[in-house]
N, C-alpha and C positions, 0 to 999 in steps of 0.2 A: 464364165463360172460365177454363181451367185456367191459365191463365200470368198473371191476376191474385192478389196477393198476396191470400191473405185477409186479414180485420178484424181476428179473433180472434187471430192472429199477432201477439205483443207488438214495437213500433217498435225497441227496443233489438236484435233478431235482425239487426236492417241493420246491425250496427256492428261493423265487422271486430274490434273491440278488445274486445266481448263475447263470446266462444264460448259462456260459458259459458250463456246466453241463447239463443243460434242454433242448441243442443243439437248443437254439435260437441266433440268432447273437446280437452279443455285442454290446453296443451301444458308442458312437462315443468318445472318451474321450477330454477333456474339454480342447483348446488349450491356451497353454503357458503363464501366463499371464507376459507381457510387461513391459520392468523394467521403472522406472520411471527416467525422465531426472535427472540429476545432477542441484546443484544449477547456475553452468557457465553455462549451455546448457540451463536453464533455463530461462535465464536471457539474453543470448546471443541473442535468437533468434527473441523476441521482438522487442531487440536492432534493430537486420538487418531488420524486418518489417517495424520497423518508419521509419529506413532512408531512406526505398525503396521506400516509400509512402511518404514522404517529399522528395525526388528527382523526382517523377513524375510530381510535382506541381513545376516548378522553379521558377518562377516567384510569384507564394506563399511564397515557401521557402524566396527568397532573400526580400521579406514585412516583414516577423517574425523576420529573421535576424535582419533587420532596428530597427525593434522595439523595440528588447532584446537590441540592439547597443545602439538606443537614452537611453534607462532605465539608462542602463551601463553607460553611459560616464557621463548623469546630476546626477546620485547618487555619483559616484567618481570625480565631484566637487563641491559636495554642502560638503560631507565627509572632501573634501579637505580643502576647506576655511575654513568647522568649525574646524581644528586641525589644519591651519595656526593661524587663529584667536587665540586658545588656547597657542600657540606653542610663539607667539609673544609676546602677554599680560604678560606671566609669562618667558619672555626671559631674561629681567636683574634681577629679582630674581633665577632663573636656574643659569646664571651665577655668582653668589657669591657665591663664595664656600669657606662657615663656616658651621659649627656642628649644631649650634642653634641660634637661632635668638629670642629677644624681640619685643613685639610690643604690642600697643596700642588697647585695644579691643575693644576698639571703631572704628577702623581704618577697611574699609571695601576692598580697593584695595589700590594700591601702591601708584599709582598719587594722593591721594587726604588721605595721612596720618595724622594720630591723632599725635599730638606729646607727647613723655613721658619723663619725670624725667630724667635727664642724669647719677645721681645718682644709677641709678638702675645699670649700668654695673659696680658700685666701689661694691655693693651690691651681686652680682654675681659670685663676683671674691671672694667670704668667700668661697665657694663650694672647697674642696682640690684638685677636680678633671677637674675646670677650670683652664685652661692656660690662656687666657685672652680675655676680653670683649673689643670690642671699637665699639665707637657710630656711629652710620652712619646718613648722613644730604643728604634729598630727595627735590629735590626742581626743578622749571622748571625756564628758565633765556632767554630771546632773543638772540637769535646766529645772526650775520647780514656774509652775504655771503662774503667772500674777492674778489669772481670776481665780483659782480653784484652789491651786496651793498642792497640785500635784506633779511628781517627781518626771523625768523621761529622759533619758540618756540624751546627747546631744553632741555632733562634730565639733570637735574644738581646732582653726585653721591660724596661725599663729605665723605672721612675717615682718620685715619692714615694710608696713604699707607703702611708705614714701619713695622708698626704691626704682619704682617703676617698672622694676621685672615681672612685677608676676600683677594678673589683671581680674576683676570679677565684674560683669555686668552690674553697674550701680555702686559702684566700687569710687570711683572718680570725684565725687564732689563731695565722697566722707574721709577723704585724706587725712585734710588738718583735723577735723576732729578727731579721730583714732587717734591722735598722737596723744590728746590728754589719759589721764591717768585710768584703769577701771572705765573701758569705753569700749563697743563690740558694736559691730553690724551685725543683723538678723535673716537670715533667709527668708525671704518672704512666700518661696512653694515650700516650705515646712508642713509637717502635718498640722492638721488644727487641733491635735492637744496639747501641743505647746504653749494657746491661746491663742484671742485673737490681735497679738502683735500686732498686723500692719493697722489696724482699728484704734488698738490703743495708742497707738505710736502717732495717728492722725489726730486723736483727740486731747490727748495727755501732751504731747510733742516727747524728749527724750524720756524715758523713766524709769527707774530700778528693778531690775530683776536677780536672784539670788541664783547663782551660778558654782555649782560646786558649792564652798565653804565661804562664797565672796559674794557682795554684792557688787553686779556691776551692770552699768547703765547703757543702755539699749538707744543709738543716735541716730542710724539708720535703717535702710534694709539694701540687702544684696539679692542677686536672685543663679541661686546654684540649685536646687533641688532635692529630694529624698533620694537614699537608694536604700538596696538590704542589707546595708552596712548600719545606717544610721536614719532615724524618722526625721532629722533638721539639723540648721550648721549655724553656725558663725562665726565670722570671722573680725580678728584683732591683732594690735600689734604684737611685734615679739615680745616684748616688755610685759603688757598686760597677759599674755598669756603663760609668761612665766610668774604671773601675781594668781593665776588661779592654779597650775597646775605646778605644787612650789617643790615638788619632787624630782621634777625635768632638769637635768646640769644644762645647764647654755652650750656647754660644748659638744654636746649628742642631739643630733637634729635625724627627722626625719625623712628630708627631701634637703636637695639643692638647687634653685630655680635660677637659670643661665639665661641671661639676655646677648644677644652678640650685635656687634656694631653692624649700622646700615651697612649692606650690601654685601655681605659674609653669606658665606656658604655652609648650610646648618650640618649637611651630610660630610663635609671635607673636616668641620670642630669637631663632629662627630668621632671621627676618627682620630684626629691628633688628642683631643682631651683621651681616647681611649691609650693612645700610648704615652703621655706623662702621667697619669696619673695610675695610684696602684690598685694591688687587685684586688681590694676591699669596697670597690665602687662601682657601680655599671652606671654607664652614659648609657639615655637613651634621650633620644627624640618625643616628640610629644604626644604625638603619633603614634612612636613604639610602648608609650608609657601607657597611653591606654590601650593601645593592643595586649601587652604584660597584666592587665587587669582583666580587662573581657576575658581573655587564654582563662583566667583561672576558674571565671565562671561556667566558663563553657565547658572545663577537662577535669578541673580537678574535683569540682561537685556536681551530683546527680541531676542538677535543675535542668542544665541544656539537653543531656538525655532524655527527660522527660517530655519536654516538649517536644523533644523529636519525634518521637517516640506516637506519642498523642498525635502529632499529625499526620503520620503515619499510619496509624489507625484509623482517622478518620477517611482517608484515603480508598483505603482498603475496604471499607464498610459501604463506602460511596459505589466502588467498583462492582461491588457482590448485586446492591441491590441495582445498577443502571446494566449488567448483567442478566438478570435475571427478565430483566422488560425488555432487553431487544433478544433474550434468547426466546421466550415464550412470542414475541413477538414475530419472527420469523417460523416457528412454529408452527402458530396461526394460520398463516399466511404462505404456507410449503408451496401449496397448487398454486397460487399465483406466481411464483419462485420459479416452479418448475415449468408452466406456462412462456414464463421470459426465456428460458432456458431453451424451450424448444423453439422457439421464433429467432434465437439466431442471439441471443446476449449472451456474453462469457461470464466467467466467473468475476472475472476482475470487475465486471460493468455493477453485479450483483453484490462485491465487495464494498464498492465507492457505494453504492447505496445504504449500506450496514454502517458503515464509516459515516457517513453523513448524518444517518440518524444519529449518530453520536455526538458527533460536534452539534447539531441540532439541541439537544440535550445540555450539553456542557454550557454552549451559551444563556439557555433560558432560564437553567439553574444559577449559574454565575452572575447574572445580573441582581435577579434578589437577591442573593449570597452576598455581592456586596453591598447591597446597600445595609441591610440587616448588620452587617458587621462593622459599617460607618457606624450607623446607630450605636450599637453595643461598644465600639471604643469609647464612643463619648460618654456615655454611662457609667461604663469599668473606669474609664481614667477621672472622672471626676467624683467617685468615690472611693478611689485608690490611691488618687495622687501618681496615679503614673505616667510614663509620655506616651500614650498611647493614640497612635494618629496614624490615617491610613495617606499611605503614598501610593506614586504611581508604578514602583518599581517592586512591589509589595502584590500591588494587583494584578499585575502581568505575570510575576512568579505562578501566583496562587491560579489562575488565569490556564498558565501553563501546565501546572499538575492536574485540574481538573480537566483539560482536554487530554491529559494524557491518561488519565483514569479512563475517564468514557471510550477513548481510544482502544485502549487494552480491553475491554471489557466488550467491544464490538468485536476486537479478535479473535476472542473465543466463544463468541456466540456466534463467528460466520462459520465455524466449524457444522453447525447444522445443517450450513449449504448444502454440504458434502450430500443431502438426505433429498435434494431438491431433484431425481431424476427423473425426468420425464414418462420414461419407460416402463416406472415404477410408480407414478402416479396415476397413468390413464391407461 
């Protein structure tokens, strides 16, 4: 019978899953599947798409540039001013350097202190682990110029120099002098309408200057600083300072500056001076003391707002216009979008590219941005008098909001993607 299977026919030819047996040809085997890029290759390649696509537009590019630029440079000086601002205000409390300080807690900023009990620094001194307290007298006095003969408020800093508690850069080799009678050190980063002191002071050596209602002679220089409290300081002992400002009782002082013996624990004084002593006094640290200062700049007046505020905006302006050139720019560029798209790239691959233009951007801008704004502190602080200097922790911030501007602003121009369909472009 022909439709019986012969013998001789091997049994494996019945088995759909042997061809090769059944003498049918095999069917094609399934090619290689393709290893997947590395996270560098990954990432790299994007990279080189934005930039080739932001090099074909130059004249694009060098708009975005501008834009990242202006962001940059108005964020790193609205940044700037508000940390000269802070840098200033707490410039002659930074410069005394004591352990601990009393103070008035009623007392909100320095320029405008509560006065306390003089008594509290003989009170202070029960602690075993103080070395010693002395009072410090904050007061402001008319400085009148010796070239011009014109008037300018001035910080008046008033202790026993001799003490050794409390310290001012340049302070040390005018000791013994302060002690005589009608005798003041000068700040020497004063504004310069106070004169030019440290000139006359090299020429002249010590010489008279009318202070308040008193004349009194000018032996050194110290170096504390301006801030928005005050254009220049000086400082003298207690004595003399109670010869200019002759309305001050000795027994109401404005600070208490606390030395504690080697090897004392300034946070353990901290504490116990808070529980001997009563509650018309707050201990702080020196540390805490300028923090209580900075707080006030920062909360209780508009300034720090403002600069917030200010770079905030520029922020936001930066974002609009680096927006604006990767949105038109993807755009542009849809068919080619949709083209990757059809060839087999995801969204995500199409993402990292948009993203990439951005940091692209962020750094090219960023780079001028700082230097321009090194430039520009140097200019604003040497005709402001302010500490205006660029660091590294300053650059990295600003660094970091500008990528994260460009960031966000690739975000929502990849929203366009969504427009990249193939099926709808050919």
């Amino acid at each position: 019978m022909s439709d019986v299977i012969p013998r001789s026919m091997p049994e494996a030819s019945l088995l759909p899953w042997a061809p090769e047996l059944s003498g049918e040809p095999a069917a094609a085997a399934p090619p290689p599947r393709r290893p997947r890029p590395g996270f560098g290759a990954a990432m790299l390649l994007p990279l080189r798409l934005a930039w080739r696509q932001l090099r074909a537009e130059r004249a694009r590019l060098a708009s975005a540039i501008a834009g990242v630029l202006f962001a940059c440079v108005l964020v790193f000086m609205q940044l700037g001013f508000r940390s000269a601002l802070f840098d200033s205000a707490t410039a002659l409390l930074s410069a005394m350097r004591a352990d601990i300080f009393l103070m008035h807690p009623l007392t909100t900023v320095s320029f405008k202190p509560e006065m306390l009990p003089r008594i509290r620094a003989s009170q202070a001194m029960a602690l075993p682990e103080v070395q010693a307290a002395v009072p410090v007298y904050l007061a402001q006095a008319t400085w009148r110029n010796p070239e011009d003969g014109t008037r300018r408020p001035v910080q008046l800093v008033g202790f026993d120099t001799e003490s050794g508690v409390m310290d001012f850069p340049g302070l040390a080799p005018l000791i013994e002098t302060l002690k005589r009678p009608d005798t003041m050190a000068f700040d020497l980063r004063s504004r310069p309408e106070f004169g030019a002191v440290p000139r006359l002071l090299a020429e002249r050596g010590p010489f008279q200057v009318q202070l308040g209602n008193r004349q009194m002679e000018v032996v050194g220089l110290i170096e504390i600083g301006p801030s928005f409290g005050a254009d220049g300081n000086v400082v003298m002992s207690d004595v003399n300072f109670r010869r200019v400002v002759k309305e001050r009782q000795a027994s109401q002082v404005d600070l208490v500056a606390i030395k504690l013996k080697p090897g004392a624990d300034p946070a353990m004084a901290v504490e116990r001076l808070r529980a001997v002593l009563p509650a018309d006094v707050r201990v702080l640290s020196q540390p805490d003391l300028v923090a209580h200062e900075r707080d006030y700049w920062e909360t209780a007046t508009p300034i720090g707002f403002i600069f917030a505020f200010g770079s905030l905006m520029g922020l936001i302006v930066g974002m609009v216009i680096v927006y604006q050139i990767l949105f038109s720019d993807i755009a542009s560029h849809l068919r080619e979008y949709a083209t990757l798209k059809a060839i087999g790239y995801s969204n995500a691959f199409l993402g990292r590219a948009v993203l990439s233009a951005a940091l692209i951007l962020a750094v090219l801008g960023f780079i001028p941005g700082l230097a321009i704004s090194t430039l520009l502190y140097d200019v604003v602080g040497k005709g402001t008098f302010l500490p205006l200097e660029m660091d590294l922790s300053r650059a990295l911030s600003v660094f970091g909001m500008i990528f994260t501007m460009c960031a966000l602003a690739g975000l929502l121009a990849m929203r366009k993607l969504r427009d990249a369909n193939p099926a709808d472009m050919f």
